[in-house]
HTML snippet that shows the backbone in 3Dmol.js (N, CA, C, O; Angstrom):
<script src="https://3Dmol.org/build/3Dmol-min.js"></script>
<div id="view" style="width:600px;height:400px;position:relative"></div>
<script>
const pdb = `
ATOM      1  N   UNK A   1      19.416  -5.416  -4.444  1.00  0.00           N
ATOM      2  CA  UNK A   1      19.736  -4.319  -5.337  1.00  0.00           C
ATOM      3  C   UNK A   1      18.468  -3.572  -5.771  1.00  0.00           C
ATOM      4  O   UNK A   1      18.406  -2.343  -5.766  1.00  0.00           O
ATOM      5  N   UNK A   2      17.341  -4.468  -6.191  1.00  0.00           N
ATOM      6  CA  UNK A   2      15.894  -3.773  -6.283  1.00  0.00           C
ATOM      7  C   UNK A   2      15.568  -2.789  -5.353  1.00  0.00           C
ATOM      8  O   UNK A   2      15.106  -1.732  -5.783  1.00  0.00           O
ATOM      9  N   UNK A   3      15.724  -2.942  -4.168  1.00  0.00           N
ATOM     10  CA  UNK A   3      15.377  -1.958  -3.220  1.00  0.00           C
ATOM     11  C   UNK A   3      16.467  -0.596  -2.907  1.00  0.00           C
ATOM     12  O   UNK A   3      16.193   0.318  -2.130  1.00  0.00           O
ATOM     13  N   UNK A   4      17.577  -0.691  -3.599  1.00  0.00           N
ATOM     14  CA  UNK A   4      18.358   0.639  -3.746  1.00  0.00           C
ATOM     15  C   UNK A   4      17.671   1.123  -5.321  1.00  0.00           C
ATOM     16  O   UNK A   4      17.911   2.222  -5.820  1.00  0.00           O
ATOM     17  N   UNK A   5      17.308   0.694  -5.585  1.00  0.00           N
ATOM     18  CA  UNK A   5      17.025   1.291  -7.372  1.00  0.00           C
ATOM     19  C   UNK A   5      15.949   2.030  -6.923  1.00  0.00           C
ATOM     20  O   UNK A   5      15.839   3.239  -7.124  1.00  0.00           O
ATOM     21  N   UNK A   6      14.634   0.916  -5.935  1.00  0.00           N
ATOM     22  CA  UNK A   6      13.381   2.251  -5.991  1.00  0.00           C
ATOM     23  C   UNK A   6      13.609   2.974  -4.697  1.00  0.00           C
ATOM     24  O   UNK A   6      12.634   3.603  -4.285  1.00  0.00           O
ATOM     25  N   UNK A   7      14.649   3.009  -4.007  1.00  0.00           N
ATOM     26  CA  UNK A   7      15.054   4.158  -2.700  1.00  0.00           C
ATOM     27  C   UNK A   7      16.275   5.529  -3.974  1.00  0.00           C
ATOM     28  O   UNK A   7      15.824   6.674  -3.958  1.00  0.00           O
ATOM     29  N   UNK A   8      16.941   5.432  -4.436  1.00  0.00           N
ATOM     30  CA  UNK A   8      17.224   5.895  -6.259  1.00  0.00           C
ATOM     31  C   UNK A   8      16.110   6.684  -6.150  1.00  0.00           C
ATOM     32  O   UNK A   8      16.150   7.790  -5.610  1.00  0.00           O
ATOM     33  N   UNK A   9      14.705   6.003  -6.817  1.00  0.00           N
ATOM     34  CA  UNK A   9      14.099   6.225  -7.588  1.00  0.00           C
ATOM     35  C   UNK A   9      13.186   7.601  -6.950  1.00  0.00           C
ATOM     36  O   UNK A   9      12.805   8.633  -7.504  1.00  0.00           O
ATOM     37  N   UNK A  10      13.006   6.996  -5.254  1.00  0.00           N
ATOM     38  CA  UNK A  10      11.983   7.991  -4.854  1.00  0.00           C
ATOM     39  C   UNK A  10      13.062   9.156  -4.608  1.00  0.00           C
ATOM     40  O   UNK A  10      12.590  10.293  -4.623  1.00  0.00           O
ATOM     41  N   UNK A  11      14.520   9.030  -4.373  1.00  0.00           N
ATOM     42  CA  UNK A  11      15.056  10.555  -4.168  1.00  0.00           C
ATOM     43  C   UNK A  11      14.885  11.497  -6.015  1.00  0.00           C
ATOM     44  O   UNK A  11      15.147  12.688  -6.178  1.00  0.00           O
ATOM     45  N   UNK A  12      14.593  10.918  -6.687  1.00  0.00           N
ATOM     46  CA  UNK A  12      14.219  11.568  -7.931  1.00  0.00           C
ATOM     47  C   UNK A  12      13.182  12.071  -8.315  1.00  0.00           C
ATOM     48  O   UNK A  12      13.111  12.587  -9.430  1.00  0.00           O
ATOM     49  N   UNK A  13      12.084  12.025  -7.409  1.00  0.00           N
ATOM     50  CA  UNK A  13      10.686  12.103  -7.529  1.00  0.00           C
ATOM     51  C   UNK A  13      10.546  13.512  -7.471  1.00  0.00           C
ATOM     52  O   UNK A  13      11.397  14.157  -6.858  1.00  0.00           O
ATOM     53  N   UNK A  14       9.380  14.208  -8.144  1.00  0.00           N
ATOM     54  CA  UNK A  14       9.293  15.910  -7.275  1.00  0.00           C
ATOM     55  C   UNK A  14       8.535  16.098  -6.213  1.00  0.00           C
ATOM     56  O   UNK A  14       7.443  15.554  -6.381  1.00  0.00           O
ATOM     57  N   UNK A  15       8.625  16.605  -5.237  1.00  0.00           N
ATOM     58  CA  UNK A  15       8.174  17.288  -4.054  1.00  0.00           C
ATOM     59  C   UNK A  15       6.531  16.842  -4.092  1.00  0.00           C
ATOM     60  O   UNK A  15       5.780  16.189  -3.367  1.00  0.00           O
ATOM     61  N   UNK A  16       6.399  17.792  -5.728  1.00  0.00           N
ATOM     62  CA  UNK A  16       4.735  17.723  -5.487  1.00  0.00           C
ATOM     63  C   UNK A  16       4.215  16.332  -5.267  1.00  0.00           C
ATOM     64  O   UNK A  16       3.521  15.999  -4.306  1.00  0.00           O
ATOM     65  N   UNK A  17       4.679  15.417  -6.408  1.00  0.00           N
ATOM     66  CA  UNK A  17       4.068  14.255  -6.485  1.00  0.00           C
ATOM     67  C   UNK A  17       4.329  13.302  -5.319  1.00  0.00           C
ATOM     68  O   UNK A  17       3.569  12.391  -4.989  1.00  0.00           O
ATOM     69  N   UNK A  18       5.672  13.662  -4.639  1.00  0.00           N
ATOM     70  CA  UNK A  18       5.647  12.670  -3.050  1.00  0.00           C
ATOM     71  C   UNK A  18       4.406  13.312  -2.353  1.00  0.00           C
ATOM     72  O   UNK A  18       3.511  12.558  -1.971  1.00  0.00           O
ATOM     73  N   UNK A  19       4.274  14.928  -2.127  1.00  0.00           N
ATOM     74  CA  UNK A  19       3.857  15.574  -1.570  1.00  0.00           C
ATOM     75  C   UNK A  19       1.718  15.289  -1.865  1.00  0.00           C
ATOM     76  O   UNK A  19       0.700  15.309  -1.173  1.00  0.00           O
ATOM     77  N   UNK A  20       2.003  15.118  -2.943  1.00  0.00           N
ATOM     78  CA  UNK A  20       0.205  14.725  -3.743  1.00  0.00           C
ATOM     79  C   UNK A  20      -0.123  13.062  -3.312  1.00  0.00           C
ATOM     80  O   UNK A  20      -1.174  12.470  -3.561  1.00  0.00           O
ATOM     81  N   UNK A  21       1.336  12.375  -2.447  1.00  0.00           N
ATOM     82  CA  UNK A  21       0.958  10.728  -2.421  1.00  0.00           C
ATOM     83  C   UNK A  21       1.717  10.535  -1.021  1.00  0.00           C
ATOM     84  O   UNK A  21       2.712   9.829  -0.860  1.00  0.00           O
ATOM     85  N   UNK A  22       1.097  11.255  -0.085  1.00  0.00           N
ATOM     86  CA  UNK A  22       1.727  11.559   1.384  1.00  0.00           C
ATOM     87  C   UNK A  22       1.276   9.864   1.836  1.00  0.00           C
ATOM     88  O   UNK A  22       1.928   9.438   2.789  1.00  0.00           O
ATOM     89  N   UNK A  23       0.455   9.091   1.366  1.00  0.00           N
ATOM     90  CA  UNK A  23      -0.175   8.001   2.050  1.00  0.00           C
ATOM     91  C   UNK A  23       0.647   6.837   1.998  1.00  0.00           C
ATOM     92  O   UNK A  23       0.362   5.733   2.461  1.00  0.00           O
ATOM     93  N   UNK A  24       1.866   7.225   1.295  1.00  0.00           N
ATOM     94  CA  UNK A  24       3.215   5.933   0.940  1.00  0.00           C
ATOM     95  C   UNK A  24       4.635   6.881   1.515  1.00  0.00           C
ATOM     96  O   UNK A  24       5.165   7.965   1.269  1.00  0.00           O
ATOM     97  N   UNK A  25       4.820   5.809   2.345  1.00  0.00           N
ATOM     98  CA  UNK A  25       6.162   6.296   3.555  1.00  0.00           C
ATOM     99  C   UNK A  25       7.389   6.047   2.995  1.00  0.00           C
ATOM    100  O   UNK A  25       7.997   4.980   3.076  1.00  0.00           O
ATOM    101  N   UNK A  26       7.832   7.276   2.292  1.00  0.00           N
ATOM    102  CA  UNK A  26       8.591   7.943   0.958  1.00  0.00           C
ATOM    103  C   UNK A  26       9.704   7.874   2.219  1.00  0.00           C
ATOM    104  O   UNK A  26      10.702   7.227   1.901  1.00  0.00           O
ATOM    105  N   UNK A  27       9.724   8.315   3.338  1.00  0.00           N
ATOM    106  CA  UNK A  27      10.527   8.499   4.049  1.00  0.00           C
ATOM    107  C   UNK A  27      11.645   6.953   4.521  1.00  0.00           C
ATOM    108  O   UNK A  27      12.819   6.586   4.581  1.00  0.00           O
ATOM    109  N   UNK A  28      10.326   6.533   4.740  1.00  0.00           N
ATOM    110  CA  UNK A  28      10.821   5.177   5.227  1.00  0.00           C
ATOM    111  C   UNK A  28      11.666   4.054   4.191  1.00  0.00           C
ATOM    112  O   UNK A  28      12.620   3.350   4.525  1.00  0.00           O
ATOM    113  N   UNK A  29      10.935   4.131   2.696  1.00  0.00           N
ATOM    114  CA  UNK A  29      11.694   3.649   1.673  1.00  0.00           C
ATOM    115  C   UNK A  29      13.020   4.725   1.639  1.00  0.00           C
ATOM    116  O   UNK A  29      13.840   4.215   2.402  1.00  0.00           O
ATOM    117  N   UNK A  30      13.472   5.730   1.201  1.00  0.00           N
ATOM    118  CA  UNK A  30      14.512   5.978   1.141  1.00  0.00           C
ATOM    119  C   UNK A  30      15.573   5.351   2.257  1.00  0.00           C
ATOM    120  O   UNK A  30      16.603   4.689   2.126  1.00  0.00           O
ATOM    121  N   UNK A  31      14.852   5.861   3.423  1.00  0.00           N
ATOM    122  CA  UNK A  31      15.635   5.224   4.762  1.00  0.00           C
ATOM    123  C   UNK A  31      16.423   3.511   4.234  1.00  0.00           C
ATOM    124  O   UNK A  31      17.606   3.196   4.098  1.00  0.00           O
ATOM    125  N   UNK A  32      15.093   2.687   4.043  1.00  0.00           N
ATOM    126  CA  UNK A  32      15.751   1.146   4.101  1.00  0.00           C
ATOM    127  C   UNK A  32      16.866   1.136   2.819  1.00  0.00           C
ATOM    128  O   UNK A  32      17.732   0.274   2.668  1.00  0.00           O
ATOM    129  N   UNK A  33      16.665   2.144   2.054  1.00  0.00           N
ATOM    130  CA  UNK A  33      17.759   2.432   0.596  1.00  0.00           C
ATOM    131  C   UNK A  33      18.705   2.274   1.181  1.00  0.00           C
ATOM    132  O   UNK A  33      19.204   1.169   1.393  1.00  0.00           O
ATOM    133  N   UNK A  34      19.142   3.338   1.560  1.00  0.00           N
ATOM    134  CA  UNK A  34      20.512   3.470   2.820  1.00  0.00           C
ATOM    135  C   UNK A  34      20.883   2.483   3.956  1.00  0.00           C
ATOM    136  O   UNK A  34      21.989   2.387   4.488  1.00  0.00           O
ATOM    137  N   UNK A  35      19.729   1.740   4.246  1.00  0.00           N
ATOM    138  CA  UNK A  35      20.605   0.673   5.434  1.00  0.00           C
ATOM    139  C   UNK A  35      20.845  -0.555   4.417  1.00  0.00           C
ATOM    140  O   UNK A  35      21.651  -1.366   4.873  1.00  0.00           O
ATOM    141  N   UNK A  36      20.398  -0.839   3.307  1.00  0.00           N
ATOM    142  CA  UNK A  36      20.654  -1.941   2.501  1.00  0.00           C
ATOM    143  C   UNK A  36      22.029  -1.336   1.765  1.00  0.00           C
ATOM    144  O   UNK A  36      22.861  -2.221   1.564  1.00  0.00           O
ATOM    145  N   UNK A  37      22.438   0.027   1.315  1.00  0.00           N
ATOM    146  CA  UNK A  37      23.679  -0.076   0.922  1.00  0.00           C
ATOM    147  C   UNK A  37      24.282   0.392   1.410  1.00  0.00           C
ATOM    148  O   UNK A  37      25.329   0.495   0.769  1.00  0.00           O
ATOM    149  N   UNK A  38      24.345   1.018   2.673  1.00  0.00           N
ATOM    150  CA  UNK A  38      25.810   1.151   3.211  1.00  0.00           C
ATOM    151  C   UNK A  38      25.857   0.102   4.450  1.00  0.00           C
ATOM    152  O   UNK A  38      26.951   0.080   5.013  1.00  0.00           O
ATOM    153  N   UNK A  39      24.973  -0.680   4.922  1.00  0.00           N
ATOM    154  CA  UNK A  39      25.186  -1.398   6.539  1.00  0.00           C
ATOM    155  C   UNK A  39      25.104  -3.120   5.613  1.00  0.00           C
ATOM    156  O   UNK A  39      24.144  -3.884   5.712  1.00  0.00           O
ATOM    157  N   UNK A  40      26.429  -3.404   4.722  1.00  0.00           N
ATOM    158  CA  UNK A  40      26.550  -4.580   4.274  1.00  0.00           C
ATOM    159  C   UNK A  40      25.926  -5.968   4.750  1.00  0.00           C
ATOM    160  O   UNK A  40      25.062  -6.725   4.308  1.00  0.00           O
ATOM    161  N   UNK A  41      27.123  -5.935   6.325  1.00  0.00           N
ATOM    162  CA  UNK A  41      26.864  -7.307   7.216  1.00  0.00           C
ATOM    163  C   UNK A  41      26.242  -6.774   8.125  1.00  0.00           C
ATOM    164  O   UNK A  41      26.670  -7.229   9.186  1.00  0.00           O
ATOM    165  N   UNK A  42      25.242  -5.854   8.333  1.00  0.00           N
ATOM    166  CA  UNK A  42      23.711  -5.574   9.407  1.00  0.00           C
ATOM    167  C   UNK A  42      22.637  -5.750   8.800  1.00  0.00           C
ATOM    168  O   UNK A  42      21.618  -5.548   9.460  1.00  0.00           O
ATOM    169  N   UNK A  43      22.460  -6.250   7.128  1.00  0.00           N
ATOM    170  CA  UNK A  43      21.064  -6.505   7.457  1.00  0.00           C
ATOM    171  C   UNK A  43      20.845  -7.823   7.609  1.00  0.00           C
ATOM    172  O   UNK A  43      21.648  -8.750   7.719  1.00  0.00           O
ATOM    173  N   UNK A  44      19.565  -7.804   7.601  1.00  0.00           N
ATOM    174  CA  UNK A  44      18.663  -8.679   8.614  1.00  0.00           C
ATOM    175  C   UNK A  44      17.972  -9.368   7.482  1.00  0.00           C
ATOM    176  O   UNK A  44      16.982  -8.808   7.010  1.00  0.00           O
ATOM    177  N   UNK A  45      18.272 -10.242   7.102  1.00  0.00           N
ATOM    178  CA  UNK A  45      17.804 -10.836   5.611  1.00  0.00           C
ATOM    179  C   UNK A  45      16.393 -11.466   6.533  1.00  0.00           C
ATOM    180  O   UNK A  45      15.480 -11.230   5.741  1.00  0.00           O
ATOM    181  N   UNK A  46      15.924 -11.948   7.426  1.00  0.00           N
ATOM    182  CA  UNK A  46      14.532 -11.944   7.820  1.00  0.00           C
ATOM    183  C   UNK A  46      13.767 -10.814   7.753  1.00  0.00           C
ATOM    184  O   UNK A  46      12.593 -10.977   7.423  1.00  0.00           O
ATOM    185  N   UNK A  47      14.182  -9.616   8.006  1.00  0.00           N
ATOM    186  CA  UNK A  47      13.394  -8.330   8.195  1.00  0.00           C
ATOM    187  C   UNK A  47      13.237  -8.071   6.342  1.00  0.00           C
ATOM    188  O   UNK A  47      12.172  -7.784   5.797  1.00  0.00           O
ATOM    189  N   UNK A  48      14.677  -8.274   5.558  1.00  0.00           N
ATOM    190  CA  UNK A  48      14.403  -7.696   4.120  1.00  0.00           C
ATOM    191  C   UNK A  48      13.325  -8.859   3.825  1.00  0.00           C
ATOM    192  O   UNK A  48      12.307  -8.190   3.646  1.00  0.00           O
ATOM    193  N   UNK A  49      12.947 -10.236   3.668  1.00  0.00           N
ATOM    194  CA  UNK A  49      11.870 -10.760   3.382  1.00  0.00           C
ATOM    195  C   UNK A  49      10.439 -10.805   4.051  1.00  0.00           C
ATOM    196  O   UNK A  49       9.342 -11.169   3.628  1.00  0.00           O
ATOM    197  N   UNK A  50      10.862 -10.309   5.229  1.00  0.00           N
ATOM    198  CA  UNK A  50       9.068  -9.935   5.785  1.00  0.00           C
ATOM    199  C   UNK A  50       8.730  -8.693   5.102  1.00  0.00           C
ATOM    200  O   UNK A  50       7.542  -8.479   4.860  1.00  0.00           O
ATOM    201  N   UNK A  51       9.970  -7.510   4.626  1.00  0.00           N
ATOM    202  CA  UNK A  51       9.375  -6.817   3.840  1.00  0.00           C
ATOM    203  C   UNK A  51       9.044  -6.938   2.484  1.00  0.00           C
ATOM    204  O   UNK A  51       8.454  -6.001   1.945  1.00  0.00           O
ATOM    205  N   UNK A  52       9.370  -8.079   1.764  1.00  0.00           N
ATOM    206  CA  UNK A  52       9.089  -8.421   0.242  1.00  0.00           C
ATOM    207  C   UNK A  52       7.996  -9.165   0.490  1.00  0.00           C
ATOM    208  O   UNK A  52       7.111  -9.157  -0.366  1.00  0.00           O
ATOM    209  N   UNK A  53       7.830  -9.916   1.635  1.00  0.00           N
ATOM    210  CA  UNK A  53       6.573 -10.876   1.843  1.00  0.00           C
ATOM    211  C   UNK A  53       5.239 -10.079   2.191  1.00  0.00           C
ATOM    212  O   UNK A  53       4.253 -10.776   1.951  1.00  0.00           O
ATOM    213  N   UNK A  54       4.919  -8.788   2.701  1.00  0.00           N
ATOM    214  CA  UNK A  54       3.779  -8.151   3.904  1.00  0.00           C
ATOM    215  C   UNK A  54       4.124  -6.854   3.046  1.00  0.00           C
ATOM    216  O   UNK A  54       3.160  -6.627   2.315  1.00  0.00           O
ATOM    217  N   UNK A  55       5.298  -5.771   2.830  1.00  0.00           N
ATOM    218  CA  UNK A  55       4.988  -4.765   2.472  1.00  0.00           C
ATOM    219  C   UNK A  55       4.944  -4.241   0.761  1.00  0.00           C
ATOM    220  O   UNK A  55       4.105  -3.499   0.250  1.00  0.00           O
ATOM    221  N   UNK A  56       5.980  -4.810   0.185  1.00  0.00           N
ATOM    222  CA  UNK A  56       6.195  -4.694  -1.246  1.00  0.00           C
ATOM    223  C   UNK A  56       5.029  -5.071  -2.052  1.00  0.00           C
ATOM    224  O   UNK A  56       4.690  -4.298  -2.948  1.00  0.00           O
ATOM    225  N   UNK A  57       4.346  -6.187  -1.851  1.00  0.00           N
ATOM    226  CA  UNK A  57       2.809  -6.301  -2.726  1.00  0.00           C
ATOM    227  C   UNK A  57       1.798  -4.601  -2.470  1.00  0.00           C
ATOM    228  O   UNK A  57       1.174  -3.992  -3.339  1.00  0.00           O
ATOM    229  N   UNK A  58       1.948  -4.264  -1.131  1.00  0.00           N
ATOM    230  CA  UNK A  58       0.960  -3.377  -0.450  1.00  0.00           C
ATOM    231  C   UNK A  58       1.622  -1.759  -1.500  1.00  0.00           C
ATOM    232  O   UNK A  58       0.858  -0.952  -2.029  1.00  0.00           O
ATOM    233  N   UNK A  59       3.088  -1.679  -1.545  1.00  0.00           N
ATOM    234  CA  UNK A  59       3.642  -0.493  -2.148  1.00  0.00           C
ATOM    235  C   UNK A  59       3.213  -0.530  -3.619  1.00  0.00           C
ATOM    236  O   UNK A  59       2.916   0.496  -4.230  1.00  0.00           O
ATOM    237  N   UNK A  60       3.187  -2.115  -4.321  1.00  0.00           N
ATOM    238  CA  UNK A  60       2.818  -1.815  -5.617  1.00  0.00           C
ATOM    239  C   UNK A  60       1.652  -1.009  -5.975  1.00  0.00           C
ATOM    240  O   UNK A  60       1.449  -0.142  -6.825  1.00  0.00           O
ATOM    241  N   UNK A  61       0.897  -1.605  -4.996  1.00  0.00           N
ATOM    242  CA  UNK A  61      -1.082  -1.619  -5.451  1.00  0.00           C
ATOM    243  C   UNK A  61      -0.844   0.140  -5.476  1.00  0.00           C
ATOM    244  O   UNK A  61      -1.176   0.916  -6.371  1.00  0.00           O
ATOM    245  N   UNK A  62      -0.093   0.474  -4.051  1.00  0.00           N
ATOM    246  CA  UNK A  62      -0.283   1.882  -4.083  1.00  0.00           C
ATOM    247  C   UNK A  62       0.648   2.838  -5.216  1.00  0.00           C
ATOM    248  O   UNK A  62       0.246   3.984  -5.417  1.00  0.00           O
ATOM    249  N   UNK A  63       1.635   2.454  -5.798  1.00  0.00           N
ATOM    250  CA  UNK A  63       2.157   3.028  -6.660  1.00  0.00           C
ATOM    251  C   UNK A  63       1.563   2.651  -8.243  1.00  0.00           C
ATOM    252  O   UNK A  63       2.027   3.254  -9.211  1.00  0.00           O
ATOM    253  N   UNK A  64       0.801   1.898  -8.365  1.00  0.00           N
ATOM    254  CA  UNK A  64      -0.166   1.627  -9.530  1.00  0.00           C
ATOM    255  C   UNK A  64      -1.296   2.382  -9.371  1.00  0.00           C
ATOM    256  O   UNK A  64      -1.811   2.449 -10.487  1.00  0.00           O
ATOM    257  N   UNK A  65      -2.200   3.210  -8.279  1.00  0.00           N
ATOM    258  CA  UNK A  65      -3.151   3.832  -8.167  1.00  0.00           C
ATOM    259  C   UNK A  65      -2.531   5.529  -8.667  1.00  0.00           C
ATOM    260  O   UNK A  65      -3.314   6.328  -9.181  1.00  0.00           O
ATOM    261  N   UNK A  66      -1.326   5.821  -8.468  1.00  0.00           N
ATOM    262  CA  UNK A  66      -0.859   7.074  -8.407  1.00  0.00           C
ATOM    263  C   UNK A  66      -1.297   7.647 -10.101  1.00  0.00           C
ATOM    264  O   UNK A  66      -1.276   6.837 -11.028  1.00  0.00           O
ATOM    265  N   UNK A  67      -1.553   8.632 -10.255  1.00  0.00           N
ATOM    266  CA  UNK A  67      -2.190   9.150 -11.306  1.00  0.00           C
ATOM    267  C   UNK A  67      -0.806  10.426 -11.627  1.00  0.00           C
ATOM    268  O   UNK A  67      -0.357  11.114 -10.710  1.00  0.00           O
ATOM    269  N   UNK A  68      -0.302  10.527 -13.090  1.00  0.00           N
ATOM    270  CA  UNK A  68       0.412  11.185 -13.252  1.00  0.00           C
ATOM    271  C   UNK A  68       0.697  12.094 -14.472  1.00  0.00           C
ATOM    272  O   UNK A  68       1.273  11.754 -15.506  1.00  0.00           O
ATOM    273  N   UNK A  69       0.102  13.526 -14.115  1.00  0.00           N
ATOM    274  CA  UNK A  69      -0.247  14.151 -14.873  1.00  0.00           C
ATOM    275  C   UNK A  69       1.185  15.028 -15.977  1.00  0.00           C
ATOM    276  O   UNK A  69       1.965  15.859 -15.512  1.00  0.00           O
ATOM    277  N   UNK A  70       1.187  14.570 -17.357  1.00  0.00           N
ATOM    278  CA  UNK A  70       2.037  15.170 -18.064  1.00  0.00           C
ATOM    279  C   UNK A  70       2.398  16.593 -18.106  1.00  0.00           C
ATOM    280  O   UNK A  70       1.496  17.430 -18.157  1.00  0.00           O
ATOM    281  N   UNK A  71       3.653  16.953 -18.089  1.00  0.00           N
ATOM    282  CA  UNK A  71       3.559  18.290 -18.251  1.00  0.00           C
ATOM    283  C   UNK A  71       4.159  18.689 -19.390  1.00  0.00           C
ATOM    284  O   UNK A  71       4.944  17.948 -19.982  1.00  0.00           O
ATOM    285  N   UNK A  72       3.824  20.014 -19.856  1.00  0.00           N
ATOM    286  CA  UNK A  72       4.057  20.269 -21.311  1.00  0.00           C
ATOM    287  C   UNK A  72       4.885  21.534 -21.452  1.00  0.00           C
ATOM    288  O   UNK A  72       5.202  21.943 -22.568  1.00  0.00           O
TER     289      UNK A  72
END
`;
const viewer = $3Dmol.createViewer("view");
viewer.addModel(pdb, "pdb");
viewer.setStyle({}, {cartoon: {color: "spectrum"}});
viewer.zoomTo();
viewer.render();
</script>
């Protein structure tokens, strides 16, 4: 369910700021959003933990570096 909340999260994002953080594959998270909730009995519960094991530490570091400027 975590991984539909931040595939959610990045279709909420604005343009600029995906667009200002091109170096995180915005594309590819939304994508796995969609095969985790609509393809029930296709996923691949090895593939969803090689990605919590190898990529999800790597997405934090990079979504903790992102700098985000208030607007007024």
């Amino acid at each position: 369910m975590n991984f539909i909340v931040i595939g959610e999260a990045v279709s909420c994002m604005s343009l600029s700021l995906l667009d200002s953080n091109h170096h995180i594959l915005w594309v590819e998270i939304k994508a796995f959003r969609n095969i985790i909730a609509h393809n029930y009995f296709g996923v691949d519960v090895e593939q969803v933990w090689q990605i919590i094991e190898d990529d999800l530490p790597v997405f934090l570091d990079k979504i903790k570096q992102i700098k985000i400027t208030p607007t007024s």
